[in-house]
C-alpha positions as a Markdown table, in Angstrom:
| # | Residue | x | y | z |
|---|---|---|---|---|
| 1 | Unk | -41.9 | -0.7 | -117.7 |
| 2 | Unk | -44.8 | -0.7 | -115.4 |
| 3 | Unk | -47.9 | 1.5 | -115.4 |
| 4 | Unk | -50.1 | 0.3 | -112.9 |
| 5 | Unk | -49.0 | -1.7 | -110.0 |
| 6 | Unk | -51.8 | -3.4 | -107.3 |
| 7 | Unk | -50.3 | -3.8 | -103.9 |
| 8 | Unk | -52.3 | -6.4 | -101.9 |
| 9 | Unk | -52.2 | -5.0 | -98.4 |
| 10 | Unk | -53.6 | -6.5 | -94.9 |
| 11 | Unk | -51.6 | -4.7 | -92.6 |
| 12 | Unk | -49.1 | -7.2 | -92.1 |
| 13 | Unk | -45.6 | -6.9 | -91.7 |
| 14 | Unk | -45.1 | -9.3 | -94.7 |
| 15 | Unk | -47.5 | -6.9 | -97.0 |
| 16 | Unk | -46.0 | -3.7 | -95.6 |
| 17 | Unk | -42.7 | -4.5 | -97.1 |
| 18 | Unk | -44.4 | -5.2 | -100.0 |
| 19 | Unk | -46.1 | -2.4 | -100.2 |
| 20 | Unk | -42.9 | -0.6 | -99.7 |
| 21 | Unk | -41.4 | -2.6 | -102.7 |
| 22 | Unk | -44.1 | -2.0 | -104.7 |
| 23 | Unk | -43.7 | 2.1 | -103.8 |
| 24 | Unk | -40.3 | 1.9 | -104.8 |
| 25 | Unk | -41.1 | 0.3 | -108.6 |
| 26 | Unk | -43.8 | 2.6 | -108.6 |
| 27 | Unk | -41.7 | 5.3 | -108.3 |
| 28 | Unk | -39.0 | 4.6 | -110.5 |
| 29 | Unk | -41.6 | 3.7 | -113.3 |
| 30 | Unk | -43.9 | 6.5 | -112.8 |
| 31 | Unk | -46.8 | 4.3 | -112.2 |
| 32 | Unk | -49.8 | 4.4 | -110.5 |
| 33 | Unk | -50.1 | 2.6 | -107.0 |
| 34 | Unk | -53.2 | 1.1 | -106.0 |
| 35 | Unk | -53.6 | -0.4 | -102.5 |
| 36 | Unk | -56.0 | -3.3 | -102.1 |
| 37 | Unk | -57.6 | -4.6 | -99.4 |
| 38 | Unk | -60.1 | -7.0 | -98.5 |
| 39 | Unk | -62.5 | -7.8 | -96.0 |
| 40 | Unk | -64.2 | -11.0 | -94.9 |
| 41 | Unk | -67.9 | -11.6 | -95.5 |
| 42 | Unk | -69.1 | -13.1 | -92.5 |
| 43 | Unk | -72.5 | -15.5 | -92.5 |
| 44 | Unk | -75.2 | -14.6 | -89.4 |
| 45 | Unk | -74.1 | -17.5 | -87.4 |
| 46 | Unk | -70.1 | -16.4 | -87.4 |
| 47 | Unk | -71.5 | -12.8 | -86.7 |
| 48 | Unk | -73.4 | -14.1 | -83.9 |
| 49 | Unk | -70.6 | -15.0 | -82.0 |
| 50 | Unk | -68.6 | -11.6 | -82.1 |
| 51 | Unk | -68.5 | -9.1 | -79.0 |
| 52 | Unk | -69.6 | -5.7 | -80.7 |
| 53 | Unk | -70.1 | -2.2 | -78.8 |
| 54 | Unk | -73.6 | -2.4 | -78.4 |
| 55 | Unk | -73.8 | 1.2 | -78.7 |
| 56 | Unk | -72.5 | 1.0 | -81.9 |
| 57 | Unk | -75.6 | -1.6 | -83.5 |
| 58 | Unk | -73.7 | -2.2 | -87.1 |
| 59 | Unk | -72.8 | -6.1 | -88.4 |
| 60 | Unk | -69.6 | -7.5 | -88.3 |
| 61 | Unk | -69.7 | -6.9 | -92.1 |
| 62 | Unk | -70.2 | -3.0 | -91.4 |
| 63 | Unk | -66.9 | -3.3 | -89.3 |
| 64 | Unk | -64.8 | -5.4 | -90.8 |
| 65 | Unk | -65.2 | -2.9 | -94.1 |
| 66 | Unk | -64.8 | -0.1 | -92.2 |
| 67 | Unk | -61.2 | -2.0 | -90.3 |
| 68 | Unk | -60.3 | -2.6 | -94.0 |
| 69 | Unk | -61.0 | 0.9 | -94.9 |
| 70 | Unk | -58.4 | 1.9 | -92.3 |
| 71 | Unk | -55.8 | -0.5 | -93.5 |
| 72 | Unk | -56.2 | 0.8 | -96.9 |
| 73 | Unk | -56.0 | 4.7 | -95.8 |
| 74 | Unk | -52.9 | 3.3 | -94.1 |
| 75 | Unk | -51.3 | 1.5 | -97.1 |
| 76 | Unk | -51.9 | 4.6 | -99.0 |
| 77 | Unk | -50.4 | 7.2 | -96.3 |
| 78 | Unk | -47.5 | 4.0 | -96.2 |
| 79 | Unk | -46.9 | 4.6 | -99.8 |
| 80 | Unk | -47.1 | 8.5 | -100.0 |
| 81 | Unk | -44.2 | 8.7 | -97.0 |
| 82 | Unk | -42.3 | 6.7 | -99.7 |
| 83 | Unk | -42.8 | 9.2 | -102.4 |
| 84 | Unk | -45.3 | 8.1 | -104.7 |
| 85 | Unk | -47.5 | 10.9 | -105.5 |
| 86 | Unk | -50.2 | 8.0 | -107.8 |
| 87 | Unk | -52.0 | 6.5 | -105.3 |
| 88 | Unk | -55.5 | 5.1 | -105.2 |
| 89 | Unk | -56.5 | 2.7 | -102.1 |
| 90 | Unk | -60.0 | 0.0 | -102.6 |
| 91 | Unk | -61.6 | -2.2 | -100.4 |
| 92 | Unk | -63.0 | -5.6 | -101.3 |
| 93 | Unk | -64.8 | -8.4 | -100.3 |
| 94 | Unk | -64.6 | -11.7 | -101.5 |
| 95 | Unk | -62.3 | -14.9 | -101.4 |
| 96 | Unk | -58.8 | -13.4 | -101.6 |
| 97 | Unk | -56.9 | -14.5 | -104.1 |
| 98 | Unk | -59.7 | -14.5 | -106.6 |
| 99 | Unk | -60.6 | -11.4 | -105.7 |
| 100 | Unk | -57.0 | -9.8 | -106.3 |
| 101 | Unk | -56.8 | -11.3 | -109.3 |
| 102 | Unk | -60.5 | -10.3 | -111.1 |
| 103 | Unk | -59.5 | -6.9 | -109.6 |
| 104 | Unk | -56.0 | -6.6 | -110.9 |
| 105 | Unk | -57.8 | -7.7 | -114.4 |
| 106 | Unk | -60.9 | -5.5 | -114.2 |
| 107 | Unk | -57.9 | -2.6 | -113.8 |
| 108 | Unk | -55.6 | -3.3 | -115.8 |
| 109 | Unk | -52.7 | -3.3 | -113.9 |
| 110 | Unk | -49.6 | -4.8 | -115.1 |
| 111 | Unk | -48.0 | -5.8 | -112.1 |
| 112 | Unk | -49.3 | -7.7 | -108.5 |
| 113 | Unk | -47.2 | -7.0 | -105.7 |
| 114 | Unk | -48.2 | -8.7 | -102.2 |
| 115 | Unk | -46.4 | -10.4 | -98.9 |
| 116 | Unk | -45.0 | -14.3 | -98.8 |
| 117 | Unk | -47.5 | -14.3 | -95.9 |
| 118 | Unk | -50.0 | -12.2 | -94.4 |
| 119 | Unk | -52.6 | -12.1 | -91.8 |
| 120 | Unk | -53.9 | -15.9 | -93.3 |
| 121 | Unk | -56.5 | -18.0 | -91.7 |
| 122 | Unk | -56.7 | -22.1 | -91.2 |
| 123 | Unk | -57.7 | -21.6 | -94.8 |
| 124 | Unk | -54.2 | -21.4 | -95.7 |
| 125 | Unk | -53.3 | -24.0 | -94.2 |
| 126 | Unk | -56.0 | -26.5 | -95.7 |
| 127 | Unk | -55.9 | -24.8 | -99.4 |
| 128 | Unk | -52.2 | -23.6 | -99.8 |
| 129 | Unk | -50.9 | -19.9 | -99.8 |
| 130 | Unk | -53.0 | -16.8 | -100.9 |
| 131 | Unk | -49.5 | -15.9 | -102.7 |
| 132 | Unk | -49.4 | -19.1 | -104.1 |
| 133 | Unk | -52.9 | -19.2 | -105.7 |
| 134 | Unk | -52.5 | -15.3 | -107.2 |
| 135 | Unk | -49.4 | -16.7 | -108.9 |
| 136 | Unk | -51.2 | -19.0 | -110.5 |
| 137 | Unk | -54.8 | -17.4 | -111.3 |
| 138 | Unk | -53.1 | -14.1 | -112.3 |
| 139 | Unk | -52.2 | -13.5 | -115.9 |
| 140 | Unk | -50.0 | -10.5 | -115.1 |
| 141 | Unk | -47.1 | -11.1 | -113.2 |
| 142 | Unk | -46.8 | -11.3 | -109.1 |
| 143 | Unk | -43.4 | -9.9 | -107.2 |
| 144 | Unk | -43.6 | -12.0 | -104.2 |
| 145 | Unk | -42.0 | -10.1 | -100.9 |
């Protein structure tokens, strides 16, 4: 049925039981897992205004990657305690929902699987769901949790 399935993952409670939906196809498929998540690319001014440990002189780019680098590890560690044994975990940056979906297409995967809601932003608000906009952008189809 499914080969490759991209689980869009925050750290949210709505994306972790996706991700745990997605494990579950995964594994009755045999497909390959991959865990995606995305950072924020945050402009000088916006970076200015964060509290950082000022032994510790990176940007607020260099640590927000490196936050979404643990949320990935932990969608991936997630996903193996559910038994899939195919797993691969990225990290982006970029506006979401385009982002999920170039990525889903530069992969090939056959199947998006992400939360109803996740972390969000005002954005969400303003511009409608991140869920919403993958369903639409996406050519493969989208399980919405």
């Amino acid at each position: 049925m499914f080969k490759s399935i991209l689980i869009a993952f925050d750290g949210s409670d709505g994306s972790e039981s996706a991700l745990r939906k997605g494990a579950e196809l995964a594994k009755l498929c045999g497909a390959e897992l991959t865990v995606l998540t995305l950072h924020r690319h945050h402009s000088v001014l916006e970076g200015s205004m964060y509290v950082t440990d000022a032994e510790k002189p990176d940007n607020v780019d260099e640590i927000m990657k490196a936050h979404a680098k643990e949320i990935a590890e932990r969608g991936a560690a997630i996903a193996r305690e559910s038994g899939c044994t195919k797993i691969r975990a990225f990290v982006k940056g970029g506006p979401t929902a385009r982002t999920i979906v170039s990525f889903s297409q530069e992969h090939e995967n056959d199947l998006i699987v992400m939360g109803s809601r996740g972390m969000g932003s005002i954005e969400g608000f303003l511009l409608g769901s991140v869920s919403h906009k993958v369903t639409s952008l996406s050519q493969c189809p989208v399980l919405v949790v």
